[in-house]
N, C-alpha and C positions, 0 to 999 in steps of 0.2 A: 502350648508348651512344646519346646522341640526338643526331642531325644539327642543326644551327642556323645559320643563317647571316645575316650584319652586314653591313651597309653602312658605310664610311668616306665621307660624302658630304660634300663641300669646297665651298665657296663662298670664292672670292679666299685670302687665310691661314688659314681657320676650320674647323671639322671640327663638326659637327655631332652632337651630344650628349640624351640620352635618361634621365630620372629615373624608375626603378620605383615603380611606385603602390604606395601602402597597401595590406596584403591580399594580395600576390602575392611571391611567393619572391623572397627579399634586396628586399626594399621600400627606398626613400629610395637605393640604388646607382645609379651612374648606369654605362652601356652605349652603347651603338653602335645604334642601329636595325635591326631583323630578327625571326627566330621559328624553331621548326621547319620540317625539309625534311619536305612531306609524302609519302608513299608516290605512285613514281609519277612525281614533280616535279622537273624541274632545280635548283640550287642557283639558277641564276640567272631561274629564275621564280618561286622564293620569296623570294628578296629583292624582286623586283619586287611582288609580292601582300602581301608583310609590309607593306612601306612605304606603300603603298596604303592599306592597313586601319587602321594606325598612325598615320602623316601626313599623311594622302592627297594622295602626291605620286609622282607619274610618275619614275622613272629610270632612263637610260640606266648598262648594268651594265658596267663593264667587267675588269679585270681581276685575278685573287686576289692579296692581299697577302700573306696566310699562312693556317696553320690551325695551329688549338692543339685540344687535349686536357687536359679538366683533369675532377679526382676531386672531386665535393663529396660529404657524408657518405653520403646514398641516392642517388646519382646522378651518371652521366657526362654529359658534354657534347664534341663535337666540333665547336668553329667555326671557319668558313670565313668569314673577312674580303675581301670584294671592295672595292675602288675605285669609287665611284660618281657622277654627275652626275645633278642635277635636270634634269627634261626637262619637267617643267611641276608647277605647284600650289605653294603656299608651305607649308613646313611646319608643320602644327598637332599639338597635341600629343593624339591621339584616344585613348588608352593607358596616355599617359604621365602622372605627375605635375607634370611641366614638361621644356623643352629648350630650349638653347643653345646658340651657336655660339660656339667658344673657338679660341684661338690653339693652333698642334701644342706649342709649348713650354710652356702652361698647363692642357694637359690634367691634367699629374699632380697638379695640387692638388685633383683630385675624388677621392671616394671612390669606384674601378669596381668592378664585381663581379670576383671574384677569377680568372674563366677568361681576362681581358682584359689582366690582367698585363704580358705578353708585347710586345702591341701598344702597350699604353702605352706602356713605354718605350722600345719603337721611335718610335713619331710625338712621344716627346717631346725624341729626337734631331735632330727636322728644324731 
């Protein structure tokens, strides 16, 4: 099982959104911003160091919205969705093959990776 965890990072109505590069598992899906918890590391100073390396952008962590569990064919995942605010830097995409900020009720028209499920349809309740 590998640890991972997401930020849900919100600016006014929008949720901030993440396209996987070419070349890296489920390429063109789009996600949530984050990475592995590394040995050692809180959840919520790997979301801060993710975002960082990914974004490079500063945020204040706040609170878990859930965590899911999901089987892909060689591999588990366990992510833990935090609540998050930018706390400085604007986000660029250092990572990614692009990002967006969308409406919570327009999230489901993207393609997520399939451990995201869960959340989608929660935020596309809001």
């Amino acid at each position: 099982m590998i640890e991972v965890v997401a930020a849900v990072i919100r600016r006014g109505n929008k949720i901030l959104i993440c396209q996987r590069p070419q070349g890296k598992n489920l390429a063109g899906y789009w996600e949530f911003p984050g990475g592995k918890v590394e040995a050692g590391e809180s959840k919520q100073s790997a979301i801060g160091r993710e975002c960082m390396e990914e974004l490079g952008v500063s945020l204040l962590v706040g609170g878990e919205i859930c965590a899911i569990s999901h089987d892909y064919a060689t591999y588990s995942v366990n992510i833990t969705f935090f609540e998050c605010t930018l706390m400085s830097g604007e986000p660029v995409a250092k990572e990614h093959s692009g990002i967006q900020w969308v409406k919570a009720g327009e999230i489901k028209n993207f393609s997520f990776c399939p451990a995201d499920g869960a959340l989608i349809k929660k935020l596309s309740e809001e």
